[in-house]
C-alpha positions in Angstrom: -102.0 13.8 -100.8 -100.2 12.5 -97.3 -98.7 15.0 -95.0 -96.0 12.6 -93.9 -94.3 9.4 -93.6 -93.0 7.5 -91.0 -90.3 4.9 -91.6 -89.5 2.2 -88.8 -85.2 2.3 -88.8 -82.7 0.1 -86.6 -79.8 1.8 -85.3 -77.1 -0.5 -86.6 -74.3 1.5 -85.2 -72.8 4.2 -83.2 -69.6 5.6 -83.5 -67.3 8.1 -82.8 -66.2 10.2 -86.0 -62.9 12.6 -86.2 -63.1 15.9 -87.4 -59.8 18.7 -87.0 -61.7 19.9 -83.8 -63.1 17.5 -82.3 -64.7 14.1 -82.5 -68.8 13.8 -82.8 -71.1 10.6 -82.5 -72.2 9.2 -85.8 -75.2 7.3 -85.5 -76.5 5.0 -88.9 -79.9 3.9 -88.9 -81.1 1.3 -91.5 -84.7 0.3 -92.4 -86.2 -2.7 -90.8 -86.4 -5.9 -92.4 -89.1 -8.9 -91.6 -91.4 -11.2 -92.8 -94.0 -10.9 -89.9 -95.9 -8.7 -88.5 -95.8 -4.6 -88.1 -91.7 -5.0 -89.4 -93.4 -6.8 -92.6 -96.0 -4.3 -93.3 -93.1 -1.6 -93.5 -90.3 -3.6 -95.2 -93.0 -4.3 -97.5 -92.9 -0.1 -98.1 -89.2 0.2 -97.6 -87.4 -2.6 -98.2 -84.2 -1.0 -98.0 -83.1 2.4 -97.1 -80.4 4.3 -94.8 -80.1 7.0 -92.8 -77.0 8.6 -90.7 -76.4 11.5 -88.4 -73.3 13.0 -86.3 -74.2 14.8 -83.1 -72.5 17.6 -81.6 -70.6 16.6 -78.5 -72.6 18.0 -75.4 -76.2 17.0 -76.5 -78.1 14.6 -75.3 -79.7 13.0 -78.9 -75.8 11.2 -79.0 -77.0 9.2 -75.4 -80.9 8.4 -77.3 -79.9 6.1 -79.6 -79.1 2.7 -78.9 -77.3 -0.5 -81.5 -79.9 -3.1 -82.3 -83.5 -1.2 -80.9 -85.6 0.4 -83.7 -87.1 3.7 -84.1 -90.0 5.6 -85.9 -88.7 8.3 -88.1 -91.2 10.6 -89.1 -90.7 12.8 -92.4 -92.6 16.1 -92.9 -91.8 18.9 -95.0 -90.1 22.0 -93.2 -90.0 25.6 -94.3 -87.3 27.1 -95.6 
């Protein structure tokens, strides 16, 4: 049994989304894709997938993220 997993994601966009009170950063991560290396090894695992997130304005997670650079995102289970 594994107590996690950890996917390796690109940020392939930020943007701004519009909501009746107020606009917050939407950022969509996808999973990386390659034929060498580290990228391989977890394509190989996940060759597709897609994650996305809007940020409250005022915090400092919608400044983190940045187009193109790839992140670890690590899944473990959470109470309730």
């Amino acid at each position: 049994m594994i107590d996690r997993v950890i996917a390796k994601m690109t940020c392939n966009s930020l943007g701004t989304t519009q909501y009746q009170y107020g606009s917050q950063t939407k950022v969509s991560l996808g999973a990386v894709y390659s034929t060498t290396g580290e990228n391989k090894d977890f394509c190989d695992a996940t060759p597709s997938g897609e994650c996305w997130m809007n940020i409250a304005p005022g915090f400092a997670a919608a400044e983190f993220f940045k187009p193109g650079k790839k992140y670890y995102v690590t899944f473990t289970e959470a109470p309730d």
